[in-house]
N, C-alpha and C positions, 0 to 999 in steps of 0.2 A: 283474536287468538286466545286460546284457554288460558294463557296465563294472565290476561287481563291488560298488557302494559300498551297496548294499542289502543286502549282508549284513556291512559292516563293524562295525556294531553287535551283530551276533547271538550270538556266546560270548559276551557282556557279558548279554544280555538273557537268554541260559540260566543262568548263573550265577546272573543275578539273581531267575531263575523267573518273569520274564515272557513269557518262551518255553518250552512245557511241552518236554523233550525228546523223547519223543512224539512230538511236530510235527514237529520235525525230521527223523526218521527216518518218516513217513509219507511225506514230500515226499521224502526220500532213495530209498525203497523205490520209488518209482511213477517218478522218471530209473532207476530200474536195471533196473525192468521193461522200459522203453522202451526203453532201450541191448540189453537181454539180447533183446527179440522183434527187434531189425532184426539181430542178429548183430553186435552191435561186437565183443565179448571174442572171436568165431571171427575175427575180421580180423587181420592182423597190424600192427603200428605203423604208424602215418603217417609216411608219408616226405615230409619236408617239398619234395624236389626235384621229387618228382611232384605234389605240390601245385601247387605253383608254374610247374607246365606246364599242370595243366588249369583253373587261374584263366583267366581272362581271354581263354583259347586261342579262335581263329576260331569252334569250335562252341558255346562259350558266347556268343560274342557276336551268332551266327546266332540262338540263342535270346532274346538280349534282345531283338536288332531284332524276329523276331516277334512277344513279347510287347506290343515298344510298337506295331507295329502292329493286333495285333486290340482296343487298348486309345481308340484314337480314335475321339470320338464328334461327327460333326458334326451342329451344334446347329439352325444355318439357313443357310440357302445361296437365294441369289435368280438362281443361273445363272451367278455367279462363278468358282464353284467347277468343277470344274477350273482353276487354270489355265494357259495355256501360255508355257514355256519361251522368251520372245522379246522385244524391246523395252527398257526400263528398268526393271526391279523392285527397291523402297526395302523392304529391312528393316529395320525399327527396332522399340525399346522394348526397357525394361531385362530381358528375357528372351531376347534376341533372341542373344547372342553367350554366354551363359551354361546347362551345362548343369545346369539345378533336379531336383535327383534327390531333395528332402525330407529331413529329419532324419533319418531311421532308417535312410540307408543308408552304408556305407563308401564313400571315395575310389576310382571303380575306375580301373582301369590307364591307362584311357582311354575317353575320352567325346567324343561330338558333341554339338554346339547348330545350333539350327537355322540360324543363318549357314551353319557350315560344310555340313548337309547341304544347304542350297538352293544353296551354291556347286558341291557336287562332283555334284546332279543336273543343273544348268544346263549347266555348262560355259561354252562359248563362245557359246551357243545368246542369250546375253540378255546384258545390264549389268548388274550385281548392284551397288548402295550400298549404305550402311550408314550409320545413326545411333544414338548412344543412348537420343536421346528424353528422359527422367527416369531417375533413381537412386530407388531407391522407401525402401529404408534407408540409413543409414552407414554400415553392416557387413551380411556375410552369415553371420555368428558364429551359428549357433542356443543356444548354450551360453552367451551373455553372458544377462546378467538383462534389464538396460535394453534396451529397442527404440528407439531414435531416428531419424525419416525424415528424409529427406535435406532438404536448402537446400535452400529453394521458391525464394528465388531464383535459385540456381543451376537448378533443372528450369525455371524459365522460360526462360532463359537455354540451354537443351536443345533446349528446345520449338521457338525459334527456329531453332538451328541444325537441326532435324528436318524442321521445314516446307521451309527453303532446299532440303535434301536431295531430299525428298519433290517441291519442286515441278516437279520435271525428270523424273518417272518414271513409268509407265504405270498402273502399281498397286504400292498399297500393302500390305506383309504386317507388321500390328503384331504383335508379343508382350509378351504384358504379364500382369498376373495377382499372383503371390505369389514372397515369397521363403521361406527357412527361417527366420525370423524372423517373419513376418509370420502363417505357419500355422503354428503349433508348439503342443506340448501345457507349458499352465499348468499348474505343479506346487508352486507357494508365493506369498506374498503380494509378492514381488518376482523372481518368474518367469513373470509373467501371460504368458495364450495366446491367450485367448477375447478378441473384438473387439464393441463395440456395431453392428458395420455389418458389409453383406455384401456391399457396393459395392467396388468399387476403392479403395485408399487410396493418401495421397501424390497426389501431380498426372497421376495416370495418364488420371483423364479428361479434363481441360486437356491433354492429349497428344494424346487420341485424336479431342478435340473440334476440336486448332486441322488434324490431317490430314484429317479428316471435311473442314472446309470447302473446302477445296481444288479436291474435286469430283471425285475419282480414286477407283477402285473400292479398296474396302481390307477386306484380310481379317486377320480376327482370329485368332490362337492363344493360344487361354488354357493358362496353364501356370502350372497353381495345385493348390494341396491343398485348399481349400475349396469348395463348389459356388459357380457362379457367378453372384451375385444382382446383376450388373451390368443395367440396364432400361437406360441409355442406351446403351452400346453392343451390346445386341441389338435396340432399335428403329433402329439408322444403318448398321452394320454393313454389307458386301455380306452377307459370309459368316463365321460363327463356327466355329473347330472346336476341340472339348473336350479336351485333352491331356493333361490333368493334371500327375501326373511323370513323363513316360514313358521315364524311365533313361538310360543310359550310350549308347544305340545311336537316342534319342527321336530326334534332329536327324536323322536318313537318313528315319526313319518321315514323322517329321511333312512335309518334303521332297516323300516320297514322294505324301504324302495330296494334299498342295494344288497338287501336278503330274497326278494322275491316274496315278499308277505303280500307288497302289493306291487300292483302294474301301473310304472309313469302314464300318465295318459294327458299331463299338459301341451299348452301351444305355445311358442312367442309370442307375447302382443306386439313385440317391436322386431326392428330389423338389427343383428349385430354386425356390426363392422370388423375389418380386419385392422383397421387404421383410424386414427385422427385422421387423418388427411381424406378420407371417406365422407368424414361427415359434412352435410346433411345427408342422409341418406333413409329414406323411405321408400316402401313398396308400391304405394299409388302418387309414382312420380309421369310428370308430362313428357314425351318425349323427346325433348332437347336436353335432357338431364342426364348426369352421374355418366359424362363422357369417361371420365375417368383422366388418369395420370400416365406420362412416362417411366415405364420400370417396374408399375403397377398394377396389381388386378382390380378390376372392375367389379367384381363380385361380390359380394360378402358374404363375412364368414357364416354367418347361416339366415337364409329370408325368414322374412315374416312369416309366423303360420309353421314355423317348424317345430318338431317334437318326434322321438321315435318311444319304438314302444319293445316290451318281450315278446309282442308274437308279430304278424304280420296282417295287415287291410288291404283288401282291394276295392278302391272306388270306381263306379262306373262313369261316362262320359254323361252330363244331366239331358235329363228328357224333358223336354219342352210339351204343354197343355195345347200348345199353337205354336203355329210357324208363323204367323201375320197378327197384330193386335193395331188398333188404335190409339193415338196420344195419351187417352182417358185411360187405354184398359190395363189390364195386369194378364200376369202368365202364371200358370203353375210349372215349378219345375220338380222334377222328379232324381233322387240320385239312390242307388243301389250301391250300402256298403257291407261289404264282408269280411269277419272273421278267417281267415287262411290258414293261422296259426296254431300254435296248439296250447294254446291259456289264454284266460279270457282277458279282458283287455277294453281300455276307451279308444274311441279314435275321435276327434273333430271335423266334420264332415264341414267343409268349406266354400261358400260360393261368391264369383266372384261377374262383377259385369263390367266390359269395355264399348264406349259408343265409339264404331267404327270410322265414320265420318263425320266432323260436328264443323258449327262455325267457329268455335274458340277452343283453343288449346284444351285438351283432357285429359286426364291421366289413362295410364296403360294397362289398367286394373283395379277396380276397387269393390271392397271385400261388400258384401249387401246381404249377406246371412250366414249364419255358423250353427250347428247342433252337436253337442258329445252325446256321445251314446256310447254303453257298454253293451258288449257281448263277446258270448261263450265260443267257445273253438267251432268251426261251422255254421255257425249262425249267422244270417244275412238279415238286413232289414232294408225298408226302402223308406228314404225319408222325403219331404214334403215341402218346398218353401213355395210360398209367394211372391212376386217381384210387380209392382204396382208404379205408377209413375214418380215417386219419390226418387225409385231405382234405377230412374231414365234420365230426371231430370236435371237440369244444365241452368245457370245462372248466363244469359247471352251479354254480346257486346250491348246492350241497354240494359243490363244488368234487370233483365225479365226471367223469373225463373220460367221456363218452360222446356218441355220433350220434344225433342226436334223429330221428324219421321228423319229413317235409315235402319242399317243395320248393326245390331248390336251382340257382340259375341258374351252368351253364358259360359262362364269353366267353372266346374267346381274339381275339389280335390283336395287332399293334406295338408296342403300349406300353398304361398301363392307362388313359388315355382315349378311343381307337379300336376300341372291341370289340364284335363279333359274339355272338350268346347260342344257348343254347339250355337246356332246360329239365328238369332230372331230378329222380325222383320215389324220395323213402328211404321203405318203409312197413316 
């Protein structure tokens, strides 16, 4: 660990021959391979001055903002979204003026929160307010043990002043979500991390409930490290968009997103749930899974692979190189995606492969290639994968890895509930 304290123990524990020396020098040898194959020992010393110029300098920070931009993933959007620069727009909620950049990263030189980037894309163009809404903890210490949320009286008492704020304004942009505290890794019996709920905690949705009633369009930015199993505010929501922690440059991105400078074009990596009681819940599940519950849906709240966007894609059903290959051989598949809409826009072109009949349990799907691609309003492109035995193969009851012949169904498509198929033959 960076801060060194995982190995404060270790001469003690060689000493003691609970750490064979050995070990140590395996783990020694494999940083020194590493260091010797990028060339560190041919480099000359670091110079701390020139460090210190390209920290933080314009073109790292041109990188971060595009990371947090290809990093947004808008979740729903009912026509809100965009929106424009004009009238009275209320930002509130305890993310709103703070940039959450998560536990694992250093202090950088400087950062935006989405206040300040909805102020510096507005300008004069709109009113910009501001409320806090709730306090979700008492601290934003990741490192303290204790978590304690904030005085519920006092966030009623938020709430309040949020509404007053709110009810002068044309639309609403909440932020709300997590702190470093709230998503953090549990490492001891009084440094717990893990939550029984995957809702909102603290009076966030007493926040979001008492802006809902108001009757004013309100967009959500979640800016959380856990997925977001919020059901009430993805059933009232206008519009959601998924941000996660997106760094030191997030507030320009996110800005950007909910003004139309730029076009969401992220995916899910995971699957979000409606519930605890959902979870485990993955998309390349075996068949005899996620039967579900009494009184419950079976569904959730959004698959894996999901993401909308400002305009509209159509993907084609994938074109198979062969209908018949050998255990050895591989296929080309082909998939044709289109621009529909009218701005340009990413889309994630997605494929996924199912073995039809096997001798052990398989999953019902699993993802074997992805490509984003940008383009312009009419603009089509046809993209290209490969699928070779890797993509067929199966660990059997002798736990042999091998490609069973059968049939195996290719889908590709948006995400891995929207798929197109098609049908290839191992003999």
């Amino acid at each position: 660990m960076p801060d060194g304290i995982a190995y404060r123990t270790l001469p003690a524990q060689v000493r003691a021959g609970t750490v064979p020396i050995a070990a140590v020098d395996t783990a020694c040898a494999r940083m020194l391979a590493l260091k010797f194959r990028a060339g560190l020992f041919e480099e000359s010393a670091v110079d701390p001055r020139v460090a210190a110029r390209l920290t933080g300098n314009a073109e790292a920070r041109g990188v971060a903002l595009e990371e947090a931009r290809k990093a947004l993933c808008l979740l729903t959007n009912d026509g809100t979204l965009p929106l424009s620069p004009k009238g009275r727009i209320a930002v509130i909620g305890p993310n709103a003026a703070i940039a959450r950049l998560g536990g694992y990263s250093a202090p950088p030189r400087q950062s935006v929160t989405l206040l300040d980037g909805v102020r510096a894309l507005v300008g004069n163009a709109a009113t910009i307010v501001h409320a806090q809404g709730v306090f979700i903890t008492q601290s934003d210490d990741r490192s303290q043990d204790a978590v304690l949320l904030a005085d519920p009286a006092k966030n009623r008492a938020l709430i309040a002043e949020a509404v007053e704020v709110a009810r002068g304004a044309d639309t609403i942009i909440l932020a709300i979500g997590d702190t470093e505290q709230t998503s953090r890794e549990g490492f001891s019996a009084n440094h717990l991390g893990d939550r029984t709920t995957l809702d909102l905690i603290g009076e966030q949705n007493a926040l979001f409930e008492a802006l809902h009633a108001l009757g004013k369009p309100i967009v959500v930015t979640a800016i959380n490290g856990r997925p977001p199993g919020w059901p009430t505010v993805m059933a009232k929501a206008n519009a959601v968009l998924e941000c996660w922690y997106p760094g030191q440059e997030g507030g320009t991105a996110m800005a950007e997103a909910l003004f139309g400078r730029i076009n969401p074009g992220a995916k899910l990596p995971v699957t979000v749930v409606r519930e605890v009681g959902q979870v485990p819940f993955y998309y390349n599940r075996k068949p005899s899974t996620q039967r579900g519950y009494l009184f419950a849906e079976t569904a959730p709240l959004f698959p894996f692979g999901h993401g909308l966007s400002y305009t509209r894609f159509e993907i084609s059903a994938p074109r198979l190189s062969a209908a018949k290959i050998g255990v050895a051989g591989s296929v080309g598949v082909e998939v044709d995606v289109a621009n529909v809409g009218q701005r340009a826009g990413d889309e994630v072109v997605q494929v996924y492969v199912r073995d039809q009949v096997s001798s052990v349990a398989r999953p019902l799907l699993e993802l074997k290639g992805f490509e984003r691609v940008t383009l312009a309003p009419g603009e089509r492109r046809t993209l290209r994968f490969t699928l070779g035995p890797d993509a067929f193969a199966l660990w059997d009851v002798d736990m042999r890895e091998v490609v069973e012949p059968g049939l195996f169904t290719i889908m590709a498509g948006p995400d891995s509930a929207h798929l197109k198929t098609a049908t290839l033959e191992i003999a």
